[in-house]
C-alpha positions as MATLAB code, in Angstrom:
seq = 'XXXXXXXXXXXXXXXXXXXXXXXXXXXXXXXXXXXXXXXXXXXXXXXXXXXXXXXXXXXXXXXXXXXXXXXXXXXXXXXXXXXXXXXXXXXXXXXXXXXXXXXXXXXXXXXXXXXXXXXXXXXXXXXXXXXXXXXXXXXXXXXXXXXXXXXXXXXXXXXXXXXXXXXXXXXXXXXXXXXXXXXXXXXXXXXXXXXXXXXXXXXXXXXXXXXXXXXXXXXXXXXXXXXXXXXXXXXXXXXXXXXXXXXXXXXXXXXXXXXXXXXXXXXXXXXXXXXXXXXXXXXXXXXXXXXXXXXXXXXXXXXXXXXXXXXXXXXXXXXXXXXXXXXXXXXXXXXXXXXXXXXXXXXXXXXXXXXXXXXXXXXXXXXXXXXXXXXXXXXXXXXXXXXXXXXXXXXXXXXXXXXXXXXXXXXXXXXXXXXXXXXXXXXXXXXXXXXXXXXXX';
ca = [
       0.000    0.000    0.000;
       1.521    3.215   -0.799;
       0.180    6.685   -0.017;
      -0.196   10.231   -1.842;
       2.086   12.894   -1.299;
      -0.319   15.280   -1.850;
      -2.742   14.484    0.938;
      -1.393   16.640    2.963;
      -4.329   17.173    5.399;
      -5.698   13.261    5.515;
      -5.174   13.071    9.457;
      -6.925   16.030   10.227;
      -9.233   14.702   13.013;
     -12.647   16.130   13.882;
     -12.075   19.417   15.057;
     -11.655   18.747   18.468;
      -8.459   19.973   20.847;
      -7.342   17.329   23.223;
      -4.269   18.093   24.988;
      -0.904   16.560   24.652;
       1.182   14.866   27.715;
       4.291   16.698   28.823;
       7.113   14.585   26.902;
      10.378   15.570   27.321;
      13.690   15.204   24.716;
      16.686   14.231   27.167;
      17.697   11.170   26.774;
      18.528   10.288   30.524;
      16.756   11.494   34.041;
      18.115   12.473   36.571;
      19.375    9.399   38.088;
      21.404    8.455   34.704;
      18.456    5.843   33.354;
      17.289    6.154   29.589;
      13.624    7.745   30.391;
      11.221    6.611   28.005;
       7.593    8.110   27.255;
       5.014    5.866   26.210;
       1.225    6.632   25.515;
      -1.302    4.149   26.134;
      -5.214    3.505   27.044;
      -4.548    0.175   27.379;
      -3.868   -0.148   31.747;
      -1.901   -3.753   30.675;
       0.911   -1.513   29.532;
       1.454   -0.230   32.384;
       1.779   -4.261   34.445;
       4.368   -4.949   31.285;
       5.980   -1.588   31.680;
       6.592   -2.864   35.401;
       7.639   -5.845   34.428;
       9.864   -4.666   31.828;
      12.021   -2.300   34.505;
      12.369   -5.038   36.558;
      14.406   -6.961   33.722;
      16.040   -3.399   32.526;
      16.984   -1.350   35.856;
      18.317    1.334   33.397;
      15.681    1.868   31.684;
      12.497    4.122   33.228;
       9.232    3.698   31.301;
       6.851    6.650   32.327;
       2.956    5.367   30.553;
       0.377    8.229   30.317;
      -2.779    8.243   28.931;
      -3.413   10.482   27.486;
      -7.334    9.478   26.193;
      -9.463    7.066   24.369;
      -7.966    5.871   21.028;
      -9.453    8.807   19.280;
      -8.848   11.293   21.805;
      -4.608   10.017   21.805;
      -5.036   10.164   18.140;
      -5.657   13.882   18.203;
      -3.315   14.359   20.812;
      -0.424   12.441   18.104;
      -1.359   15.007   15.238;
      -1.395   18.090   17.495;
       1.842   17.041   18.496;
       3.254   16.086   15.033;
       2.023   19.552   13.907;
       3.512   21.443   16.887;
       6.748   19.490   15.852;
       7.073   18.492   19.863;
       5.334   16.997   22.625;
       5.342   13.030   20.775;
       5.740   10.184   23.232;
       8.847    8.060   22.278;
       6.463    5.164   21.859;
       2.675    4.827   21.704;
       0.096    2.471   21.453;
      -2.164    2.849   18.276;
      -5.359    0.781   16.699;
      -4.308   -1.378   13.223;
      -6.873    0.811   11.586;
      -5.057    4.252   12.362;
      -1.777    3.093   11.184;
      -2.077    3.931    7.964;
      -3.122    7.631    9.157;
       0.320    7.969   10.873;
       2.511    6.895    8.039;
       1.060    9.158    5.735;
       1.810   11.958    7.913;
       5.130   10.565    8.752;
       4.391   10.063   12.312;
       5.938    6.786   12.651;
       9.192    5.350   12.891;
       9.924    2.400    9.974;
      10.716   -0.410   11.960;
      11.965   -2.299    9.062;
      15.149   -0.358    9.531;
      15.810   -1.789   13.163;
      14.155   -5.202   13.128;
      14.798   -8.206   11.450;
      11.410   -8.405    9.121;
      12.085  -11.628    7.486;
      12.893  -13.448   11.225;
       9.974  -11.661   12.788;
       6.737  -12.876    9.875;
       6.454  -16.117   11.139;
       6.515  -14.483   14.782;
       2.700  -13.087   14.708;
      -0.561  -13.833   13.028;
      -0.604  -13.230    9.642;
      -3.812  -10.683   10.175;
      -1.742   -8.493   12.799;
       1.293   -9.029   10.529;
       0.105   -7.417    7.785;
      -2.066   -4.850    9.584;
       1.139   -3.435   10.707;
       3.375   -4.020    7.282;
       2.061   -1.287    4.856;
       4.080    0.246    1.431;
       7.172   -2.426    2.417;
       8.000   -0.844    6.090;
       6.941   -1.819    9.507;
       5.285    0.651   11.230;
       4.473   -0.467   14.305;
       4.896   -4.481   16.393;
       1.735   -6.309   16.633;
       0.429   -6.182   20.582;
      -2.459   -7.783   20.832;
      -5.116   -8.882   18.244;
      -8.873   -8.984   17.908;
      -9.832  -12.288   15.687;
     -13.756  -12.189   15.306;
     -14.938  -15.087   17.627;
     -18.734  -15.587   17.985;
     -20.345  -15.669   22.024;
     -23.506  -17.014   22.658;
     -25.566  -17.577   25.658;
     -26.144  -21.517   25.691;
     -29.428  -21.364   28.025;
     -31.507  -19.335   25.460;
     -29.791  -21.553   22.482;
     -31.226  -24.102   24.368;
     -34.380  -22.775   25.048;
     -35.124  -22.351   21.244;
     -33.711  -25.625   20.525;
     -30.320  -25.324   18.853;
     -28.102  -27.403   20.114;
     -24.997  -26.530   18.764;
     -23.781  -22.990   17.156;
     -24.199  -21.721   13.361;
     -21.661  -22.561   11.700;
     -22.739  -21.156    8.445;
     -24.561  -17.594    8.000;
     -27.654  -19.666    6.493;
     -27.657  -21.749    9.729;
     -27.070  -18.489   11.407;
     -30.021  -17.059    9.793;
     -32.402  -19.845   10.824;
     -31.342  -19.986   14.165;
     -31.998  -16.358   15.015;
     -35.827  -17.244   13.460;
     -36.033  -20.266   16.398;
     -34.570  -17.410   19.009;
     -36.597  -14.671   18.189;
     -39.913  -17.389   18.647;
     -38.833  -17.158   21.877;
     -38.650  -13.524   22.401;
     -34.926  -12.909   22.333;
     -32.946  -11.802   19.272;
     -29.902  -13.170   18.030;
     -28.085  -10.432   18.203;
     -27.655   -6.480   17.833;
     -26.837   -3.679   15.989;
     -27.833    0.072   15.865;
     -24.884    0.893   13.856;
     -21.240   -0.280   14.392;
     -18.598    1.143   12.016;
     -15.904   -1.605   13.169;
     -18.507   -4.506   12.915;
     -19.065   -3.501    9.184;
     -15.541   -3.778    8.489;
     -15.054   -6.907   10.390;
     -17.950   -8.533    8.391;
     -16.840   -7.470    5.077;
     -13.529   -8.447    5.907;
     -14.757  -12.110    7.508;
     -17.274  -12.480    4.541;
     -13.820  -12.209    2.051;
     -14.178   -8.575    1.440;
     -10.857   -6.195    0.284;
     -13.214   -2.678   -0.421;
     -10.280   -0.652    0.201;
      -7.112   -0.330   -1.648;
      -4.100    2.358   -2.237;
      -1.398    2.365   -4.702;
       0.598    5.178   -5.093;
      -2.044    8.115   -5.065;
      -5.080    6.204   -6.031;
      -7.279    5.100   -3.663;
     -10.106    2.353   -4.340;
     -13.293    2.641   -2.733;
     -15.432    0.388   -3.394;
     -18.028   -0.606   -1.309;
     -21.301   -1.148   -3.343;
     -19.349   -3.844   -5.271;
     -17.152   -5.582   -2.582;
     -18.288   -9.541   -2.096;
     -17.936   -9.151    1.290;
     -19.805   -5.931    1.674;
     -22.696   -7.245   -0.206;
     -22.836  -10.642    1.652;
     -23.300   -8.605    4.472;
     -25.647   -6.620    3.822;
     -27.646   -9.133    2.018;
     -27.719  -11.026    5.367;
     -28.327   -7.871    7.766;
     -30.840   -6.705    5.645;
     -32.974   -9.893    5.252;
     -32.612   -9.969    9.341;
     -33.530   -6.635    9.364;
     -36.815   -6.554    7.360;
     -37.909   -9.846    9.526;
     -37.280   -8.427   12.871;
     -34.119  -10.641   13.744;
     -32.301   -8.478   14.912;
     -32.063   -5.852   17.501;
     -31.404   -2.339   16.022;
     -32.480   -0.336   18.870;
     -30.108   -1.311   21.731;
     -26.445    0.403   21.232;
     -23.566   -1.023   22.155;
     -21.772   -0.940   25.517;
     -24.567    0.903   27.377;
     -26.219   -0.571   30.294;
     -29.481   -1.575   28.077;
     -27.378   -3.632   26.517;
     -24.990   -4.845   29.183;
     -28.373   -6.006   30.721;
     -29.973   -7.267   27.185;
     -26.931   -9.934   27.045;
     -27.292  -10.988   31.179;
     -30.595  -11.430   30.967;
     -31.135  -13.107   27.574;
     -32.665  -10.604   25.663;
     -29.688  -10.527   23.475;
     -28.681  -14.266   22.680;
     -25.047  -13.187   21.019;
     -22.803  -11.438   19.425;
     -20.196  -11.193   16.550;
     -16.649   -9.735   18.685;
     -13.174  -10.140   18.484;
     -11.442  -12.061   21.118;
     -10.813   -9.804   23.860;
     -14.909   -9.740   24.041;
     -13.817  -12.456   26.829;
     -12.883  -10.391   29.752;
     -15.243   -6.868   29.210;
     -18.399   -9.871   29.092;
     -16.688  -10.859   32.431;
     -16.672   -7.635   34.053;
     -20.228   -6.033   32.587;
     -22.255   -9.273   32.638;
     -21.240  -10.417   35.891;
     -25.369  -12.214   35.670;
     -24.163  -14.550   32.862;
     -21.473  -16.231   34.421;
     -21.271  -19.757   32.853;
     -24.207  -19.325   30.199;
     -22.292  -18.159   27.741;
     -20.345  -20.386   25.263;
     -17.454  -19.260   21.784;
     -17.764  -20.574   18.922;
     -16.204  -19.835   15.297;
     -17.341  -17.496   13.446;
     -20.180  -18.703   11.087;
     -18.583  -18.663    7.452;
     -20.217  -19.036    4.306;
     -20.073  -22.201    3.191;
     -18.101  -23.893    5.886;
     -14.688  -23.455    4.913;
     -12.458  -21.380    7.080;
     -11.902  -18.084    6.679;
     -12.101  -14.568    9.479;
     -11.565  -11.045    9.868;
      -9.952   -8.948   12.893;
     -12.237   -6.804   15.191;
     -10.384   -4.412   16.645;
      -6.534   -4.910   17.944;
      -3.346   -2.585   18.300;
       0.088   -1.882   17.957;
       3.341   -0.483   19.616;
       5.234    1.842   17.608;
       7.922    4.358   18.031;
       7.300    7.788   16.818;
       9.863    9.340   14.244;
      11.546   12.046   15.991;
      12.700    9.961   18.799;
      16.139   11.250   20.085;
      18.909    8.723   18.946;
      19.827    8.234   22.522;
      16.328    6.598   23.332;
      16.173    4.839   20.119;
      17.915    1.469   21.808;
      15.724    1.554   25.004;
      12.226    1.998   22.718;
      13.607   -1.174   20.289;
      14.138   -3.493   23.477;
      10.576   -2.321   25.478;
       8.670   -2.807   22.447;
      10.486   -6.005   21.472;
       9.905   -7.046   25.622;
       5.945   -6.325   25.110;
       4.940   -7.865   22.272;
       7.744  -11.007   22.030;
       9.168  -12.063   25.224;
       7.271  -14.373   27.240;
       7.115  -12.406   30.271;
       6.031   -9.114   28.523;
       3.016  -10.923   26.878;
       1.757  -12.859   30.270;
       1.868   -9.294   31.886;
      -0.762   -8.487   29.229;
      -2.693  -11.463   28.630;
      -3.231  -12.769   32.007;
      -5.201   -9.612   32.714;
      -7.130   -9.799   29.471;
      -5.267   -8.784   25.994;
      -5.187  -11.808   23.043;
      -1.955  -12.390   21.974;
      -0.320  -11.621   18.934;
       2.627  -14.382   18.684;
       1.706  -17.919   16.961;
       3.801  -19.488   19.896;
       1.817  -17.876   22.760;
      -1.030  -19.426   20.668;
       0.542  -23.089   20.727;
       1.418  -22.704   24.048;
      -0.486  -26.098   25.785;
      -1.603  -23.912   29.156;
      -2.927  -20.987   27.030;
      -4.895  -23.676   25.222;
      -5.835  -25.546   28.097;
      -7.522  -22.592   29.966;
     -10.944  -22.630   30.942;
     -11.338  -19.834   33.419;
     -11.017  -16.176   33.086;
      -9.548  -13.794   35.898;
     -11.668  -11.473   37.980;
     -10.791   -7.964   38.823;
      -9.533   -9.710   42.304;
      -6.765  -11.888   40.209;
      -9.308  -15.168   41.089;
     -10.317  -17.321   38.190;
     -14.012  -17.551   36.741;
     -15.171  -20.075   34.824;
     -17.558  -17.746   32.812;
     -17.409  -19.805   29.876;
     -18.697  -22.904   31.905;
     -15.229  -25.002   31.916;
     -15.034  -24.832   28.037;
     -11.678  -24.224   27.241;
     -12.165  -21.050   24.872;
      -8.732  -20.463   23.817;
      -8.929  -23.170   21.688;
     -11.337  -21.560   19.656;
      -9.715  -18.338   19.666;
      -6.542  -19.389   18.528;
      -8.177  -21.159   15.645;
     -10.251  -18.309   14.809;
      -6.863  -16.313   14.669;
      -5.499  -18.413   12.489;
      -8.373  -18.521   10.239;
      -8.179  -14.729    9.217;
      -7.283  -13.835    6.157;
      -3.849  -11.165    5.769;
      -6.209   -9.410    2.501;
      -7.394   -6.258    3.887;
      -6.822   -2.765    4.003;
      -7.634    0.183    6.381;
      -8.756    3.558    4.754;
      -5.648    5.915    5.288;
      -8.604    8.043    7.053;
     -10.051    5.471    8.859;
     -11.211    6.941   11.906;
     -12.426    9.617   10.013;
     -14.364    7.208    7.866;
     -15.915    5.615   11.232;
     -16.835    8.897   12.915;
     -19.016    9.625    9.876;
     -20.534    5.921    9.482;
     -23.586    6.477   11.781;
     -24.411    9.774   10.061;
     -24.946    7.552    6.624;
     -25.464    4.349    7.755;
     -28.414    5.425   10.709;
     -31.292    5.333    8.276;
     -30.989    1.986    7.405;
     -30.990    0.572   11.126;
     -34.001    3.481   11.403;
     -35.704    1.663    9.131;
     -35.999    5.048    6.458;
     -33.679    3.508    3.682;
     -32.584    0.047    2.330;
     -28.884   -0.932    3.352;
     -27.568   -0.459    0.149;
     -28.570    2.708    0.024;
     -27.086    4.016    3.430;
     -23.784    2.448    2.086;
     -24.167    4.183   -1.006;
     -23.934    7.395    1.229;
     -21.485    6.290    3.115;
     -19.025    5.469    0.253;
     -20.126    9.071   -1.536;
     -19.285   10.687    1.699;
     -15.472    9.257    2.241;
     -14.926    9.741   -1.849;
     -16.059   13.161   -1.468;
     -13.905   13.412    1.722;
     -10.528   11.450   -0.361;
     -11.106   13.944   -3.019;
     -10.527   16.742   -0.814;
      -7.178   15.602    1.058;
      -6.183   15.341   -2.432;
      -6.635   11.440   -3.387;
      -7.243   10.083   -6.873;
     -10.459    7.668   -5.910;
     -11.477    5.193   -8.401;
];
């Protein structure tokens, strides 16, 4: 993937001032130690950051957050623009990446890892999330393969006794579930859930070469599968459009049964744990349904570390071997994992006790078996291998997802056909390409 010079303005955010975190230059504090500064919403940093000074005395890693993902986003192209203020290292989304390189936020790893011994090291879907125009712009940290949860007492209620494992089988089972009052599943409008789908369903709707940028929704495979199936579901009143995501309604929909499952990445696991604390050992993972059976899955969500461009030289050792600790070394990913990230790292995902597990770890550090004894990594780490390295991100894709509900709303309002909404949708980021100076075909 290779990006337009002339897009000068592409990671513009939403107009919206979030402030930046004090981030010094020197290259040692005051007790002689390499000081590092590392951004991150992600609290597991911070346990590996711990456990990373413990191994590397001279070293000091300082983590602020500065923000949600969007919110640290703005705060990375206020500082970029200012031309100080950047963290040495910071924790971004796969989907922003390709914002960052275009503005020539990031560092090109390429130039201080070993690329060709590192591919076989991660997943191919993180791997090439984070490989874009022949560099490496940031290591994969943890990973969100689409898994699919679902509440076994209401499966059994309706009379399914084992998963979809198709989207046809997953279309007549949410027909059984609904005769019992519950719907399959929800959605009033998810940006990342459309991507996921298109990208599970074998969907590539995105693609940059040099300064022309493909958009092409209304014709994508994947795309259409998808919408063929969510607007069938729609029209019959399978689905629940009403209920948003992550408020208590739906928190509550998903304890009590209301809402039989949902379509998540992998770290789903441990935020069902702590926000549907009533559902402890109904629920059940599964595979994604596919569409004829054969294997095949998209990422939901997942992030990166990587180390900004103007780093001082004198840092530029101590940000290789934290980010190297984090996402490779044994130690750095436990520190992560155990307290709810999925891995990134084939071995981690072959490792016999990650595969054995069948509890998950409350807030306390005791276990839960909220997945009733099934031992769920197994179908994770299938599910990661399963997905597919043939996607792209829009190089404005947060931009592109803060404008998805605007377009896509009247379709789960019921006012306009799916098709339609996307229509919108794909007018709206052409129209938007156009202006930072794209050639969109």
């Amino acid at each position: 993937m290779r990006f337009s010079k002339t897009a000068t303005a592409v990671i513009a955010m939403i107009a919206m001032i979030a402030p930046t975190a004090a981030c010094g230059t020197d290259n040692a504090s005051s007790d002689g130690k390499t000081e590092l500064t590392v951004w991150s919403w992600d609290t597991s940093i911070n346990r590996a950051a711990k456990s990373f000074m413990k191994a590397n005395p001279d070293i000091t890693v300082k983590v602020s957050n500065v923000g949600k993902p969007n919110e640290t986003y703005t705060a990375l192209n206020n500082a970029a623009q200012a031309g100080s203020g950047l963290p040495d290292v910071t924790l971004i989304e796969y989907l922003a990446i390709p914002q960052f390189v275009h503005s020539d936020t990031l560092m090109d790893l390429s130039k201080v890892y070993d690329t060709a011994k590192l591919k076989d090291t991660f997943t191919p879907g993180t791997w090439n999330s984070v490989n874009i125009n022949g560099g490496l712009y940031a290591m994969p940290a943890d990973s969100g393969p689409m898994a699919y949860f679902y509440d076994k007492d209401v499966f059994d209620k309706a009379g399914i006794s084992e998963p979809p494992t198709t989207w046809d089988e997953f279309y007549e089972d949410a027909k059984k579930i609904r005769a019992t009052g519950s719907y399959i599943t929800s959605d009033s409008g998810d940006a990342g859930l459309f991507n996921a789908m298109m990208w599970a369903m074998g969907g590539h709707a995105y693609k940059l070469n040099d300064d022309k940028l493909t958009i092409n929704i209304a014709k994508d495979k994947g795309a259409q599968r998808f919408m063929n199936l969510w607007q069938k579901m729609r029209d019959e009143d399978l689905i629940d459009v009403h209920t948003k995501i992550w408020t208590d309604n739906w928190m509550k929909s998903l304890g009590d049964g209301s809402i039989a499952s949902l379509i998540s990445g992998a770290w789903m696991a441990n935020n069902l744990l702590q926000g549907v604390p009533q559902a402890i050992g109904k629920f059940r993972v599964a595979l994604l349904p596919t569409i004829d059976g054969t294997p095949i899955n998209g990422e939901y969500g997942g992030s990166g570390l990587a180390i900004t461009k103007k780093i001082p030289d004198g840092k530029l050792d101590a940000a290789k071997k934290f980010v190297e600790y984090v996402t490779t070394n044994d130690e750095g990913i436990d520190a992560r994992v155990s307290n709810g990230s999925f891995p990134t790292t084939t071995k981690t995902l072959n490792q016999k006790d990650f595969l054995a597990r069948t509890t998950l770890r409350n807030t306390d550090g005791s276990d839960n078996e909220f997945f009733g004894g099934q031992k769920y990594n197994e179908i994770f780490s299938q599910a990661a291998k399963d997905v597919t390295g043939k996607w792209e991100f829009l190089p404005f894709e947060p931009y592109a997802r803060s404008v998805y509900s605007d377009n896509m709303g009247s379709f789960f309002e019921g006012k306009t056909s799916f098709r339609t909404a996307a229509d919108n949708w794909q007018k709206a980021l052409k129209d938007y390409a156009k202006d930072q100076g794209f050639t969109v075909q």
